[in-house]
C-alpha positions in Angstrom: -0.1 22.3 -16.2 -0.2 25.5 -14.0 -1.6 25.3 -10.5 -3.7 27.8 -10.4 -5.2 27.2 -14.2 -9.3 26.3 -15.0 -8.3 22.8 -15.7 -5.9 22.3 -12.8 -8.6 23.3 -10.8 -11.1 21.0 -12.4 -8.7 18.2 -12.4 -7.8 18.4 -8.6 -11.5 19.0 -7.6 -12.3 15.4 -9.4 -9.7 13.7 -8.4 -10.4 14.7 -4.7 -14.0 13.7 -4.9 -13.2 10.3 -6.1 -10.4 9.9 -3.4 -12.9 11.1 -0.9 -16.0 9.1 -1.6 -15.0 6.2 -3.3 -11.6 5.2 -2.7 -10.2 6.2 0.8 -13.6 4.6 2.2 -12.7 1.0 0.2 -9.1 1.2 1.8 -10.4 1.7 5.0 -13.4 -0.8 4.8 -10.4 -3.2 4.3 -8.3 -2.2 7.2 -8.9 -3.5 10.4 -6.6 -1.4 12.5 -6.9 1.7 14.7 -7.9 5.2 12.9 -4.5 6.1 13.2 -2.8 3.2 11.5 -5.7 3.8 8.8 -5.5 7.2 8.4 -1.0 6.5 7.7 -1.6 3.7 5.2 -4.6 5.1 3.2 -2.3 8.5 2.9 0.4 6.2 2.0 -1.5 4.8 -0.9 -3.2 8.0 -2.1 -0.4 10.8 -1.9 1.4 8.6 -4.5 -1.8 8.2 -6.2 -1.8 11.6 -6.9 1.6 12.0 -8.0 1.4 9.2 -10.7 -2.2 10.2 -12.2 -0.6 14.2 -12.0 2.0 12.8 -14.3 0.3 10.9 -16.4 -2.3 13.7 -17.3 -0.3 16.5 -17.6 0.9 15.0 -20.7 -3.3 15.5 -22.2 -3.8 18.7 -20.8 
């Protein structure tokens, strides 16, 4: 999957939009720590996120 292709830039879009508005905001609901300690786990979670689901896809498109 190029980087700069229609469907990479489809893809990423989504999967931003869901990271955004539905799952960083459940992570954080859960945490109970400063913004700071939030902000490192959540990106801890999603940065890998990313790179499993790019992996898996590019495989279907």
């Amino acid at each position: 999957m190029k980087l700069f292709s229609a469907k990479s830039i489809i893809f990423y879009s989504i999967l931003g939009a869901i990271t955004a508005f539905v799952i960083a905001p459940f992570i954080r609901s859960m945490l109970d720590y400063s913004n700071t300690i939030e902000l490192l786990i959540t990106t801890a979670i999603i940065i890998p996120m990313y790179a499993v689901i790019t992996r898996f896809i590019k495989k279907y498109l």
